[in-house]
N, C-alpha and C positions, 0 to 999 in steps of 0.2 A: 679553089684549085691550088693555089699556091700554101696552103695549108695540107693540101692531099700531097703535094709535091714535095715538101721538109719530111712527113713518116716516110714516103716514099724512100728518101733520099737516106736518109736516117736509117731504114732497114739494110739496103744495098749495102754500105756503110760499115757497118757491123751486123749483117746475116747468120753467121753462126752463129754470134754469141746470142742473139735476139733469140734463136729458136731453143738453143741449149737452154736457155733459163726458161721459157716460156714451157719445155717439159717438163723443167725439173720442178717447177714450183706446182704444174697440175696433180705430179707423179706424186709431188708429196701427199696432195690431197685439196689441196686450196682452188677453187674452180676459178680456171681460167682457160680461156677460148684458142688452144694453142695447135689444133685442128685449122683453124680459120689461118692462124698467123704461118705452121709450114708451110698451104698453100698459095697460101699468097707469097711467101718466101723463092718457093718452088719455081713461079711467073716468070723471074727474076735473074736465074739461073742459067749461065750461058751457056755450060755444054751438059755431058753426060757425066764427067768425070766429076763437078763443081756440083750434079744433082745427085753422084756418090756422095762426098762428102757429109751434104746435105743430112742424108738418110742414116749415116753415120754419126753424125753431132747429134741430131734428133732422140735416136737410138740411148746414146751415151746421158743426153739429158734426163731423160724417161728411166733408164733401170737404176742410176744415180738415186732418182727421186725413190723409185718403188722401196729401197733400202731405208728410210726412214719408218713405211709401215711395218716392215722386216722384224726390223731389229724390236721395233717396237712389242712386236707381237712375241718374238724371241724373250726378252730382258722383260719389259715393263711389266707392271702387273696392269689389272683391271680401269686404275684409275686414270692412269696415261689413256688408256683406248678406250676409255669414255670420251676424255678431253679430243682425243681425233675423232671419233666418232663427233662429235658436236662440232669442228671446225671444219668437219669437210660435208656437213650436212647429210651425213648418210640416213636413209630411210629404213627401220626394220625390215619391211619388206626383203631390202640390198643385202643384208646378213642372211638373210635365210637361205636365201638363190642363190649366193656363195657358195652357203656352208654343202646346198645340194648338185653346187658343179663342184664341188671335191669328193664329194661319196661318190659320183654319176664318171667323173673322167678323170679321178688321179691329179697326177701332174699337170697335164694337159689341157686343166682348168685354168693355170695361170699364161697360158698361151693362148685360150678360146677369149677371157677376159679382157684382154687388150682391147679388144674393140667394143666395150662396153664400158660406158665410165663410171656408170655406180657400182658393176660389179671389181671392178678393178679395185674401187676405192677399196678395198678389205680382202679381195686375194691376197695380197702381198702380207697381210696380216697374220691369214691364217695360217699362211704358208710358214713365215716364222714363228709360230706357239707350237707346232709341232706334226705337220701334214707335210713338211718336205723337208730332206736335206739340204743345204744352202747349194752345190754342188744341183740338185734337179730345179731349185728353184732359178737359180741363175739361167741354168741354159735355157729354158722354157721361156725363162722373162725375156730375154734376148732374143729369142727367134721370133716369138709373138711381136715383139717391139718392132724390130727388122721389117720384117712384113707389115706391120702396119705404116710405119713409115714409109714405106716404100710405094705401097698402092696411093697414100695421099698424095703423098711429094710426087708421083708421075702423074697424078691427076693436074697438079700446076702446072710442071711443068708440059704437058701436052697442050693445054690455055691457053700457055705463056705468047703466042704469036698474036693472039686476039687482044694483049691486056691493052695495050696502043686506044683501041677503035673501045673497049669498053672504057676507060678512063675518058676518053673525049663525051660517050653520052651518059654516063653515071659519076664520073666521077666525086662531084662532090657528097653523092651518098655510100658512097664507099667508106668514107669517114667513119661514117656512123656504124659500121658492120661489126666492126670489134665491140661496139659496145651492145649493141642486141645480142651479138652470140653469147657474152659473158651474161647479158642479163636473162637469157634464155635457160642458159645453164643452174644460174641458181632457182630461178623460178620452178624448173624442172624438178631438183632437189627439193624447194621446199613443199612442193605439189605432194611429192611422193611421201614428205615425212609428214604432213598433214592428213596423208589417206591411209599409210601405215603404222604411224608411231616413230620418232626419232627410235634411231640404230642406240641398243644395249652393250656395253661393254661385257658385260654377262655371258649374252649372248655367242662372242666369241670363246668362252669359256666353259659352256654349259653344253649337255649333250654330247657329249666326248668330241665335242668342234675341235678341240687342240692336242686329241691322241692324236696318232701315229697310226694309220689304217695301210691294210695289212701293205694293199699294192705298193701305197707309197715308200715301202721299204725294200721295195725287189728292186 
């Protein structure tokens, strides 16, 4: 307990900055459990105004990060989005299902993505090799972000009156939750790149995945 009680104490402590990096580093691509850690952040959170905030930093962490697969997909060639494709564990599978929420819904595939995390991993991708203007991609990535944060972080904080009475009968396995969520996460990824074939840098290049279709340009 008094191990549960130092993270505890520790997140309170510095709360933004904890949830800020914990999106920006999944946003980039690197799996990490940062679902788990908003809402437990969320718990924590004294009023309405402190659980804006919240959903705001969140927000700010998340579309920060997505500008790493951006640009990437913008500037780098092939070999660059090999190397992310390999660090963020993407499954062939996950580029395909991208590549057919961008013919299927436009823009509005990198705001349906957010809440999916293998397809996320390579929206932002696509979106910068050449399926959105920076200008549609931004706005889309920030409403979807908004909204996503939003529905978790109130899922906390609505908890937040219970965490008292679960900490007293769980607490010490609470400890342990960040670390099965992380290792849920990659297991899940390497499940998928063993059933489908690791993600092709190719892939993103091939089959006119990085023209310019028509809608994306009205």
């Amino acid at each position: 307990m008094l191990a549960l009680h130092a993270h505890l104490d520790f997140l309170m402590s510095h709360l933004f900055t904890v949830v800020f990096f914990a999106f920006l580093i999944e946003a980039g691509g690197v799996p990490f459990p940062s679902r788990i850690i908003l809402i437990v952040a969320a718990t924590v959170v004294a009023d309405v105004s402190e659980l804006m905030r919240l959903v705001a930093v969140t927000a700010a962490g998340a579309v920060i990060g997505d500008h790493v697969p951006y640009v990437g997909g913008m500037l780098a060639g092939p070999r660059l989005l090999r190397l992310y494709c390999r660090l963020s564990l993407g499954s062939e599978r996950c580029v395909e299902r991208t590549v057919e929420y961008f013919k299927r819904f436009g823009a509005a595939a990198v705001l349906f993505s957010r809440f999916s995390t293998s397809l996320r991993l390579f929206a932002a991708a696509l979106s910068g090799c050449g399926h959105l203007t920076y200008v549609r991609f931004i706005t889309f990535d920030v409403i979807g972000t908004l909204i996503y944060a939003a529905l978790w972080a109130s899922l906390g904080f609505a908890i937040g009156d219970q965490v008292p009475e679960l900490l007293d009968r769980y607490g010490r396995w609470l400890l342990v939750v960040p670390a099965i969520a992380f290792a849920a996460v990659v297991t899940s990824r390497l499940w998928r790149r063993s059933r489908y074939g690791p993600a092709r840098a190719d892939r993103l290049t091939s089959e006119a995945a990085c023209s310019v279709p028509e809608h994306a340009e009205r």
